[in-house]
N, C-alpha and C positions, 0 to 999 in steps of 0.2 A: 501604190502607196498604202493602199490599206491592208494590204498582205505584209507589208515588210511592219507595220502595227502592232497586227496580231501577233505575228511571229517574235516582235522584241516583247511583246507582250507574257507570250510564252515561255521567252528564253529567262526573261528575270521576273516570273511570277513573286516568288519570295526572298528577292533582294534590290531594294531602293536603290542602290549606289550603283549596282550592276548596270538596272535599267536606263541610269543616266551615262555611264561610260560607251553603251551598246547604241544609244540614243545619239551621241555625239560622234562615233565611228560613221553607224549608218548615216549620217546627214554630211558629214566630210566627204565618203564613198561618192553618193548620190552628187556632190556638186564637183567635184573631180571631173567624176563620168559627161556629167552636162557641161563643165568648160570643156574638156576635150573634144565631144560633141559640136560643141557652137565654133568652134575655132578651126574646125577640119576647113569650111571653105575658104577661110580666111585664109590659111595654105596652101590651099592650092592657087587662090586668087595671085599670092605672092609669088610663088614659086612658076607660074605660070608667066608674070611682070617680068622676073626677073628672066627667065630665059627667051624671051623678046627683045630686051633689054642688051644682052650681050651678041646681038646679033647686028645694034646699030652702034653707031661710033659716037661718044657724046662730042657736041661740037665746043665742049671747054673743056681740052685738056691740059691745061697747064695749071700746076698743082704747086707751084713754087713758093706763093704765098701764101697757101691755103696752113692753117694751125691755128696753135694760141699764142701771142705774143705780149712780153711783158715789157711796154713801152717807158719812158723819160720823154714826156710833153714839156718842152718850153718857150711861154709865151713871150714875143718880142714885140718890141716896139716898130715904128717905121719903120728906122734907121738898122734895123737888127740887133737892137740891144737886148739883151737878156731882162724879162721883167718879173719874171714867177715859172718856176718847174713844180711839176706834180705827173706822178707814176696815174699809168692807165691799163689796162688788161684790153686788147683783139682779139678777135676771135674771127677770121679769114674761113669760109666754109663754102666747100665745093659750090661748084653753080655760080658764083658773084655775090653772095650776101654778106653782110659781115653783123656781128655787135658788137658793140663800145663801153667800156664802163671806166669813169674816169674819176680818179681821187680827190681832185680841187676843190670840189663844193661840196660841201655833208649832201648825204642820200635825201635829206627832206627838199633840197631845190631845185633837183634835178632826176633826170628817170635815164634809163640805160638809155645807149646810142644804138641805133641801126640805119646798116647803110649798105650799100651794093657796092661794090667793086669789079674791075677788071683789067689781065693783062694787056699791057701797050709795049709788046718786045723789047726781048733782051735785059729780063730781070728787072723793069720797070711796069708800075701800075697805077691806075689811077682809082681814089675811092670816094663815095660824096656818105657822110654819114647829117643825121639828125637828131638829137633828142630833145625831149620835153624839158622847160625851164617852169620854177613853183616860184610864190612870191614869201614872206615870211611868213603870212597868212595861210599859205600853203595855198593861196586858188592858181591859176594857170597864167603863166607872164608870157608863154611864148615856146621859141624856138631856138635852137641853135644849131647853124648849119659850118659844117668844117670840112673842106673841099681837100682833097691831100694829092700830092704825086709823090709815089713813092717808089724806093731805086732798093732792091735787093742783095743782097751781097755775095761775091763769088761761091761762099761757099753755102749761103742761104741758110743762115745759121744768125744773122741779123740785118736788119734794113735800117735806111732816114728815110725820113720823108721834110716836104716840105711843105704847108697848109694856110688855107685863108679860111678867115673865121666870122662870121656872119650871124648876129644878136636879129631873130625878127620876133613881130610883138606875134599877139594872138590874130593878128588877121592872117600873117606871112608875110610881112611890109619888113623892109629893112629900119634896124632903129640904130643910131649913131654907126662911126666907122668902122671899116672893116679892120678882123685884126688879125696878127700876122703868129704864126707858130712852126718851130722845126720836131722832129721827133726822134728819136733812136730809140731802138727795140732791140730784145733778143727775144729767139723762138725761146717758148717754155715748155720747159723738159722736166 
């Protein structure tokens, strides 16, 4: 370092402006060189995983639901009456995880969904999600758990589902009845 100094030192003895474009080259160079540096093992580490990796079989392969999907939630009553529809975005992601983000209640009372998922043959699946419920106050009211079976379509280009829906407070304790919801989605393309 104190060689590449002198040297810029040298190179723009008698121009100020120089010495500052020479000054931001060399410090660009220099942290180029040290990320390329620090990242070598990091590649090999990867590329090492990854050819391990394609020598075992993952044991979920079924990829049918896996994307993004732009839902129509509609809450029902008992009896299956229609009580309130509101659009939702999935997000189905290898491995069995998913998240939820649903348009019914503004973003102040509620926090995204996550939940896991998995096939149960022949284009059907089951998924449990949860998210956080806020009060107006914005402190912490709870939970909301939404339990789904969900049935794919031939050409898996859209599913329903059919869902049970579960208010718990902040302990996890169930608070009043359960309530009922069907879904229809298309994949988003």
């Amino acid at each position: 370092m104190k060689n590449e100094v002198t040297l810029l030192k040298q190179l723009t003895r008698f121009n100020p402006i120089a010495e500052r474009v020479v000054a931001r080259r060399v410090l660009t160079l220099s942290l180029l060189a040290l990320t390329s540096l620090a990242s070598l093992p990091v590649r090999a580490q990867v590329s090492s995983a990854a050819a391990d990796s394609q020598d075992q079989v993952s044991p979920f392969t079924d990829h049918g639901l896996q994307g993004v999907w732009d839902v129509t939630v509609t809450i029902r009553d008992a009896a299956g009456n229609p009580l309130q529809s509101f659009r939702a975005m999935n997000m189905y992601i290898r491995g069995g995880v998913f998240e939820e983000f649903g348009a019914r209640n503004p973003p102040e009372f509620r926090g995204p969904g996550m939940g896991v998922w998995r096939p149960e043959g022949d284009d059907r699946y089951s998924a449990v999600l949860e998210f956080f419920r806020f009060n107006v106050d914005g402190t912490f009211a709870g939970t909301q758990k939404v339990t789904r079976t969900i049935e794919l379509s031939e050409g898996q280009d859209s599913f329903t589902s059919n869902a049970t829906i579960q208010i718990l407070d902040i302990n996890g304790q169930p608070v009043g009845l359960t309530g009922y919801a069907t879904e229809t989605a298309t994949r988003f393309k």
